[in-house]
N, C-alpha and C positions, 0 to 999 in steps of 0.2 A: 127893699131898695137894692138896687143894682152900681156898678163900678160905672161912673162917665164913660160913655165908649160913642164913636161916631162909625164903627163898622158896621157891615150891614149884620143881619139878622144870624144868615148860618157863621159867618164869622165868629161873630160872638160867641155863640151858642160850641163852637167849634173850641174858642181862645179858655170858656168857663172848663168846660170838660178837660182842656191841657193843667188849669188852676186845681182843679180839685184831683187830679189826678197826680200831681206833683205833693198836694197835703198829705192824701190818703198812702202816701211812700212814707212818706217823713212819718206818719203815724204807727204805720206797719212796719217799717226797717230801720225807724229809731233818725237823729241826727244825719241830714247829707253831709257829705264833703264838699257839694259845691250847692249853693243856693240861688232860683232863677229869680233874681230881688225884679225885674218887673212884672214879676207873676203877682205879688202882695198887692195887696189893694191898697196897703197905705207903706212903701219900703220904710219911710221915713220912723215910722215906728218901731221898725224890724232891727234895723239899723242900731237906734238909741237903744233899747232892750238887749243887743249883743253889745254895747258896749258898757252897759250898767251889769251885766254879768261879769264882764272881765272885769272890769273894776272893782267888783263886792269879791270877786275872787285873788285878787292878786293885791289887794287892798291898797290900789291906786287912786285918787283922786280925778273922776269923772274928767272933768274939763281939761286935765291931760291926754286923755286920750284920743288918737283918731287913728284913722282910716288909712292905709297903703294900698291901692289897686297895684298891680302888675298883669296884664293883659298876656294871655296864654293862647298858642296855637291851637293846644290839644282837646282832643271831643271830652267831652265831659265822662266818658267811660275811661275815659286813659289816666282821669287824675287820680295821684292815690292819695 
């Protein structure tokens, strides 16, 4: 089975090969700095999983914790 998608054919086939080319980094170069969350097939997952690591790590209580977006100018090469 495949991700709901209503793009047409090379689209897709284009959008899969960006997804698995962004995994095959994170495999090979270890952890990014920044992560494309609608590339996941399921972010919601992604999501919950980095916050249950910060929190088994810093030995916070789950339910405290969320999320702070700040929205950045910079190309994704420039973040450090």
């Amino acid at each position: 089975n495949a991700y709901p998608s209503m793009m047409p054919l090379l689209n897709w086939t284009n959008d899969l090969v960006q997804r698995l080319q962004f995994v095959s980094l994170w495999i090979e170069c270890g952890t990014p700095k920044v992560f494309w969350i609608s590339g996941f097939y399921f972010p919601q997952a992604f999501l919950t999983g980095s916050k249950q690591n910060f929190a088994r790590k810093h030995a916070f209580p789950i339910d405290t914790i969320d999320f702070n977006f700040v929205p950045l100018r910079e190309e994704v090469d420039g973040i450090k």
